[in-house]
C-alpha positions as CSV (number, residue, x, y, z in Angstrom):
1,X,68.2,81.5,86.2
2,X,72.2,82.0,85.8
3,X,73.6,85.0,86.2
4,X,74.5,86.0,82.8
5,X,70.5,85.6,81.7
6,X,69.2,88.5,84.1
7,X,70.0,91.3,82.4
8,X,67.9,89.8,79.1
9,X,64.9,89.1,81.6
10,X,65.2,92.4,83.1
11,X,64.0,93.6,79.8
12,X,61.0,91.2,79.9
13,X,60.1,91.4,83.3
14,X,59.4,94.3,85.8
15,X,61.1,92.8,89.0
16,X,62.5,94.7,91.5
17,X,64.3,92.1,93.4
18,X,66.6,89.3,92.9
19,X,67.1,86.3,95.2
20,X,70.6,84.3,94.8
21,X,69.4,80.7,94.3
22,X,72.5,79.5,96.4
23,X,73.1,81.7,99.7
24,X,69.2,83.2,99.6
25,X,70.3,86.8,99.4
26,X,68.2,89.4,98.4
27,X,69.5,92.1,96.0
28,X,68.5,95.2,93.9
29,X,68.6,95.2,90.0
30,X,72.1,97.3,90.3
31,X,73.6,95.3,93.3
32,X,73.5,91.6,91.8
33,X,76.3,92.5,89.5
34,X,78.7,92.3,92.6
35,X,77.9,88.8,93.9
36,X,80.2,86.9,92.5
37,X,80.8,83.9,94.4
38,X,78.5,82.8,97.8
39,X,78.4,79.7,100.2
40,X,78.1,76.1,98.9
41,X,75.5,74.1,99.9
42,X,77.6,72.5,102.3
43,X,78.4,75.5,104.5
44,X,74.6,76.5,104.1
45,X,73.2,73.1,105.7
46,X,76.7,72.1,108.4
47,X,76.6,76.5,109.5
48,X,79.4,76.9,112.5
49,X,80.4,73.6,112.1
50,X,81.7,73.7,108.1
51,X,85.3,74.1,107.8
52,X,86.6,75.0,104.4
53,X,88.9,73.5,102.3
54,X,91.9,75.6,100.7
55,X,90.4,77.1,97.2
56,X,94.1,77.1,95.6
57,X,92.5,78.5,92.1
58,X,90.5,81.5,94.4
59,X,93.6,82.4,96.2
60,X,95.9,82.5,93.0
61,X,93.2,85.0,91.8
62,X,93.3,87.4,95.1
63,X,97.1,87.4,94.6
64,X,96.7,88.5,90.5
65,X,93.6,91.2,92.1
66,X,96.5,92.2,94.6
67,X,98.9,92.6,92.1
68,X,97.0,94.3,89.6
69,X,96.4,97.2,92.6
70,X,99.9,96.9,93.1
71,X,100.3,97.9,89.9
72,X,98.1,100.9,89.8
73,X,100.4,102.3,92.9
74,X,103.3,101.8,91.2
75,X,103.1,103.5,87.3
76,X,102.7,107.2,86.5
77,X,101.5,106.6,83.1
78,X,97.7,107.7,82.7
79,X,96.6,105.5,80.1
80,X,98.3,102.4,82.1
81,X,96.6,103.3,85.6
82,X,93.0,104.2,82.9
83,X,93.0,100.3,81.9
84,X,94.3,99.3,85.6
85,X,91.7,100.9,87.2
86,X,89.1,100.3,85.0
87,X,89.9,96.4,85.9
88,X,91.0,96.2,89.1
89,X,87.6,94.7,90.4
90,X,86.8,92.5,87.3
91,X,86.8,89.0,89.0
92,X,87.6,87.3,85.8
93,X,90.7,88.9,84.6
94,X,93.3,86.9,82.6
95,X,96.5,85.5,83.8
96,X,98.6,85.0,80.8
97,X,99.1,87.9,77.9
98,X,97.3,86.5,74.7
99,X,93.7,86.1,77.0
100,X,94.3,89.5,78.9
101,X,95.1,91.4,75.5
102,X,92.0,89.4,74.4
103,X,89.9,91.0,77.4
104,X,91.4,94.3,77.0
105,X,90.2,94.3,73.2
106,X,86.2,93.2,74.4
107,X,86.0,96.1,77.2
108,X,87.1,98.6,74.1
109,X,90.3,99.0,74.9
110,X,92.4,98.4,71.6
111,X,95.5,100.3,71.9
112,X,98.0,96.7,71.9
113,X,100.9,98.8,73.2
114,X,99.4,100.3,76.4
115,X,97.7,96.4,77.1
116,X,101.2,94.9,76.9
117,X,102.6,97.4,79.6
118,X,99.7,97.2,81.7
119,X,100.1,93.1,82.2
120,X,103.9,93.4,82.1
121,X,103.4,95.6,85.7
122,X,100.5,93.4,87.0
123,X,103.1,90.1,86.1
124,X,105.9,92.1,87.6
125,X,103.9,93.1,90.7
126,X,102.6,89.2,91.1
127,X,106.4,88.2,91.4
128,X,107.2,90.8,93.5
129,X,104.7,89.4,96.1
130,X,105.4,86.2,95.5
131,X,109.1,86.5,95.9
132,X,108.7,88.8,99.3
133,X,106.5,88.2,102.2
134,X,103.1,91.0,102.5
135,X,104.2,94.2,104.4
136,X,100.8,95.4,103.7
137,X,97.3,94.5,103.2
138,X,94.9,94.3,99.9
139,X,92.7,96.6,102.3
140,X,95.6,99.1,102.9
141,X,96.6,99.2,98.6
142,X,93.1,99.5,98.0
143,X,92.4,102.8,100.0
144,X,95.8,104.1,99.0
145,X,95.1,103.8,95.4
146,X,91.3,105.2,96.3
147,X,93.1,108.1,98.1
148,X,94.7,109.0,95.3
149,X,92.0,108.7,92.5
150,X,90.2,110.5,94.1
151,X,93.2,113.4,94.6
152,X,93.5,112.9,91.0
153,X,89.9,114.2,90.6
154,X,90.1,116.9,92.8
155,X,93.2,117.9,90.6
156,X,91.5,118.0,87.8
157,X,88.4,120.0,88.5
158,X,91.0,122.5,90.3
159,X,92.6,123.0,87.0
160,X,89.3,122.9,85.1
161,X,88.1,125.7,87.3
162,X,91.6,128.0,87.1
163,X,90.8,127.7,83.4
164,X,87.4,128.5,83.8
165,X,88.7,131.8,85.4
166,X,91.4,132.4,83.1
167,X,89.3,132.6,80.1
């Protein structure tokens, strides 16, 4: 079955195990919402031998991915970096302003003025990279912007706890 019909046959059926039809991996009923994409039949039957072609679509979305943690590095408003992070590991974000507003709106984000600034700093971030060569990786951003969540946290039950002791 597709993707989007397991969570209906969850309810139906008591599985404990899912099997990607594709790439024959096995995965728990929380980890199959990760597997996005997997090998083609191609690669599965040629192995070491396959060589891929270029994927221009996939690697305009890793660049708008990149960007958008670009963008989370880059703004110090909190409801900006709230809908940033909240999407930074959607695979299916949109591209152009109407769609993304449109994708904000269906993940209950409806404030139209804090959507517009978040995809004016993910566009501004994606011609930033595209205009100057990578001095760092996705890998680096990504545990840089992790770093700093969690600092966030820790921040935040710190002051939770001084007011815990003030009271």
């Amino acid at each position: 079955m597709k993707k989007n019909q397991v969570e209906k046959h969850k309810g139906k059926c008591a599985m404990t195990s899912l099997s990607c039809f594709d790439c024959h991996k096995d995965f728990n009923q929380e980890t199959y919402v990760a597997h996005y994409s997997c090998i083609t039949e191609a690669e599965r039957v040629q192995g070491s031998l396959y060589k891929a072609k270029e994927n221009k679509a996939e690697k305009k979305r890793k660049m708008w991915t990149d960007a958008i943690y670009r963008a989370i590095k880059s703004t110090n408003d909190g409801k900006v970096k709230k809908i940033l992070d909240s999407i930074k590991d959607e695979p299916n974000t949109p591209m152009k302003e109407a769609p993304f507003k449109n994708f904000l709106k269906n993940k209950g984000m409806h404030n139209p003025i804090t959507a517009t600034e978040a995809f004016r700093l993910i566009k501004e971030a994606s011609e930033e990279m595209q205009k100057q060569p990578q001095k760092t990786t996705v890998e680096e951003i990504q545990e840089e912007v992790s770093k700093n969540t969690e600092s966030e946290e820790v921040k935040k039950k710190s002051k939770k706890s001084k007011v815990e002791v003030s009271e």
